[in-house]
C-alpha positions in Angstrom: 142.3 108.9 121.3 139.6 110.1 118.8 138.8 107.3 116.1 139.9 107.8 112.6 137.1 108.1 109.9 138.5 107.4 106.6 137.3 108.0 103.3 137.7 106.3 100.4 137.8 107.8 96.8 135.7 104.9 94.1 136.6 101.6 94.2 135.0 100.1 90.9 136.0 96.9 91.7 139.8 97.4 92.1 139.9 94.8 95.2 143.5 94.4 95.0 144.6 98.2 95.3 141.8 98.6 97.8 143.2 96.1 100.1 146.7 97.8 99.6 145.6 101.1 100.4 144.4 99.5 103.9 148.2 98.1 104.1 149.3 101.3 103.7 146.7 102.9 106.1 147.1 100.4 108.3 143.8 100.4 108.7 142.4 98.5 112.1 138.9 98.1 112.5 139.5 98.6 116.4 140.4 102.3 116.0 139.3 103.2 112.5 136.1 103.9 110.7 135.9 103.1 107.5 133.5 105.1 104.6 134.3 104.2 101.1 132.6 107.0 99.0 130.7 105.1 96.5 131.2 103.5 93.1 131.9 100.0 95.1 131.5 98.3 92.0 131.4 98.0 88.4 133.9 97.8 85.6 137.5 96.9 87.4 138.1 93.2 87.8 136.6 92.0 91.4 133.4 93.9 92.1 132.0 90.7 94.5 135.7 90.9 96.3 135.2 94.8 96.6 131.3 94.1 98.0 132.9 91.5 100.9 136.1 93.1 101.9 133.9 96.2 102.5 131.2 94.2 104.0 133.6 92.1 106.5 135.7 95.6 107.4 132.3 96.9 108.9 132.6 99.9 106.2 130.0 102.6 105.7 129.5 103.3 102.2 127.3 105.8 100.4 125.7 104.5 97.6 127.3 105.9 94.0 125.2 105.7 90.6 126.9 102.6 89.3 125.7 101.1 92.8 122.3 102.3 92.7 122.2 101.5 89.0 123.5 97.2 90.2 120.4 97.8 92.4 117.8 99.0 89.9 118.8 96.0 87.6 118.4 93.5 90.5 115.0 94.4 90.2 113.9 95.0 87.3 115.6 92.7 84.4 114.6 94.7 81.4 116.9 97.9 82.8 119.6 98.5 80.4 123.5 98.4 81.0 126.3 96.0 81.4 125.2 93.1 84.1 128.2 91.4 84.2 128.3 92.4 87.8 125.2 91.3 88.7 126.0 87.8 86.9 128.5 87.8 89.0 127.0 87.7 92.5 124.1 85.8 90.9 127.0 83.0 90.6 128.7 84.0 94.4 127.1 81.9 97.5 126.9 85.2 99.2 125.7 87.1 96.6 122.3 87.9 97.6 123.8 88.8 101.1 126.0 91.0 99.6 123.1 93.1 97.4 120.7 93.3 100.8 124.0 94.5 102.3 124.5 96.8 99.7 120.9 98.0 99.2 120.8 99.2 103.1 123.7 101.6 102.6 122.8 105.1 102.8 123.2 108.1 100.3 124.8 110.7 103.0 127.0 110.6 105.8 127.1 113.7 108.2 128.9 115.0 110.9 129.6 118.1 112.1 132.8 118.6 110.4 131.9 116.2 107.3 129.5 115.5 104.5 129.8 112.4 102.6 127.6 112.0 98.8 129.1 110.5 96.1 128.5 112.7 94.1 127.0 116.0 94.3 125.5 118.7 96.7 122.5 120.6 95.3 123.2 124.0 95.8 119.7 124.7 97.1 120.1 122.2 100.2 120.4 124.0 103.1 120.7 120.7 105.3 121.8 118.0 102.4 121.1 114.9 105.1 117.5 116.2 105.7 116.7 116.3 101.8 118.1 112.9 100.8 116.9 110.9 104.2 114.5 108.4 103.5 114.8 108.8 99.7 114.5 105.0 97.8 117.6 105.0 95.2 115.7 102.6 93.8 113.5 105.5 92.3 115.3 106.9 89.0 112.9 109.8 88.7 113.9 111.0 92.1 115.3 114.3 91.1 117.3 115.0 94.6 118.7 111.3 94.4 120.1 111.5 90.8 121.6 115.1 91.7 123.4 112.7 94.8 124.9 110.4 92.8 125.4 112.0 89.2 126.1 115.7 89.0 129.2 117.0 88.1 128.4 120.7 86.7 125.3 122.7 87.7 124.6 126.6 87.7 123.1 128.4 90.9 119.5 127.1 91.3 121.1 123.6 90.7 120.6 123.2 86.9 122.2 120.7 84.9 124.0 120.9 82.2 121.5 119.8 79.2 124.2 118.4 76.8 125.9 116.7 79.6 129.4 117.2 81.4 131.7 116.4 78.8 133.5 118.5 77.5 132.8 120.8 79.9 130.4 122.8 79.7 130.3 127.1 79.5 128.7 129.8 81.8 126.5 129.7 83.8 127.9 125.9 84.7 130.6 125.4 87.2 131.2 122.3 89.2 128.9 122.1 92.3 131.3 122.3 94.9 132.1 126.0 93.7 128.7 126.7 95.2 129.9 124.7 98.2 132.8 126.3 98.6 131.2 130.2 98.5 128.8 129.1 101.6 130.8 131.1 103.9 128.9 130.2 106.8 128.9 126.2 106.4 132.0 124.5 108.5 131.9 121.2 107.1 134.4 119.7 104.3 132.5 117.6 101.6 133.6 114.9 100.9 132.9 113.1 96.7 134.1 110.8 94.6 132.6 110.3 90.8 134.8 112.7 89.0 137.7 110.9 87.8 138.8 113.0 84.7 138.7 116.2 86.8 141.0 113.8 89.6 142.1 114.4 93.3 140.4 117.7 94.7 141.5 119.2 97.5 140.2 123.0 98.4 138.9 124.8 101.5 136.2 122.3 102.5 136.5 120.1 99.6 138.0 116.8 99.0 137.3 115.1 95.7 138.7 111.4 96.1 138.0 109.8 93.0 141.3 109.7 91.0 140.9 106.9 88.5 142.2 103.6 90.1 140.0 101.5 87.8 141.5 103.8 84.7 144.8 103.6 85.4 145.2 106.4 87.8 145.4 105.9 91.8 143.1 104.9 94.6 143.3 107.5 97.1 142.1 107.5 100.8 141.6 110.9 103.1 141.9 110.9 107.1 139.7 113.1 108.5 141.4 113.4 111.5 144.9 113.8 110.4 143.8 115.9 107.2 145.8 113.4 105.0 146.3 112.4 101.5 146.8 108.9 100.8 147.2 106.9 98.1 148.5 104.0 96.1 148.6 103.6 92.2 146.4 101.1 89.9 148.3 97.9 89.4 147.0 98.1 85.2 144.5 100.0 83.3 141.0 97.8 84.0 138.7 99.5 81.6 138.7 102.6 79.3 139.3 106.5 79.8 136.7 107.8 82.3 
């Protein structure tokens, strides 16, 4: 019997609902592989919780910006933005573990019949895992790593939307996975997180998994090989509209 991969829409630090979506999963490490689709941390209650549950469950995560942003501000002190997490694992025994651990994750996942990025697929890539291999997240003027863990709306050649994402912006911007979804030829599914206002996607080759637990919304999980929804709602409202 074929092992299950399942993917995990953001987790921002909502350990409890995370560890009740793998109730409800009934997720065993003996027969299941786990790949939480980044955003492991940051603004919901127990980011450090998140980092070890993930860490003991033998998960694969790809990195997301708020992970990659925990990272940059590990080393370099003067980098601005909230470092309450970071305080955090300062304080935890394990916390140092837990960044290395952290720091090795990748930005993709691939397979044949699946494409993990947190965030975005530039619509240029012709082989997204070849691009982003061997990339350092750690680099913020790494064009092809910020369009990985940031983009929302781009046009054709991959532009970005100069006065950002919200509200959304007009022609010739569309979300990415609109060019994903017109590569007739490509098999896989992609699989995101990221997008929380926009919510659950799920299209030909397209499953958007970030629907807002850490906002109030849900966590949701897909199975890849039993093409299925699941999901559990957020116990309270942990931090403001995304």
């Amino acid at each position: 019997m074929a092992r299950r991969r399942i993917f995990i829409g953001d987790l921002q630090g909502c350990r409890e609902e995370f560890e009740q979506l793998l109730e409800v999963l009934r997720y065993d490490p003996a027969s299941d592989d786990l790949h939480p689709v980044g955003d492991l941390v940051n603004r919901g209650p127990d980011s450090v919780g998140c980092l070890r549950l993930a860490r003991a469950l033998g998960a694969t995560p790809v990195l997301g910006n708020h992970d990659v942003h925990l990272l940059r501000q590990r080393r370099d002190p003067q980098l601005r933005g909230n470092r309450r997490t970071l305080e955090a694992l300062a304080a935890a025994d394990d916390g140092e573990s837990l960044l290395d651990w952290l720091d090795e994750q990748p930005l993709v996942l691939s397979w044949e019949d699946v494409l993990v990025v947190h965030a975005g697929v530039h619509p240029q890539w012709e082989d997204p895992a070849a691009v982003l291999a061997g990339r350092s997240h750690l680099d913020p003027e790494d064009a092809a790593v910020e369009f990985a863990v940031r983009a929302r709306y781009c046009d054709a050649g991959g532009a970005t939307p100069p006065g950002g994402h919200w509200p959304p912006p007009g022609a010739p911007f569309v979300p990415w996975d609109e060019h994903w979804r017109a590569r007739e030829a490509e098999p896989r599914t992609v699989v995101f997180g990221h997008w929380a206002r926009r919510g659950l996607v799920a299209l030909d080759r397209t499953r958007g998994l970030d629907t807002g637990c850490v906002y109030g919304g849900a966590m949701t999980a897909w199975i890849a090989e039993e093409d299925r929804l699941v999901s559990v709602p957020a116990r309270r409202v942990w931090h403001g509209a995304g």
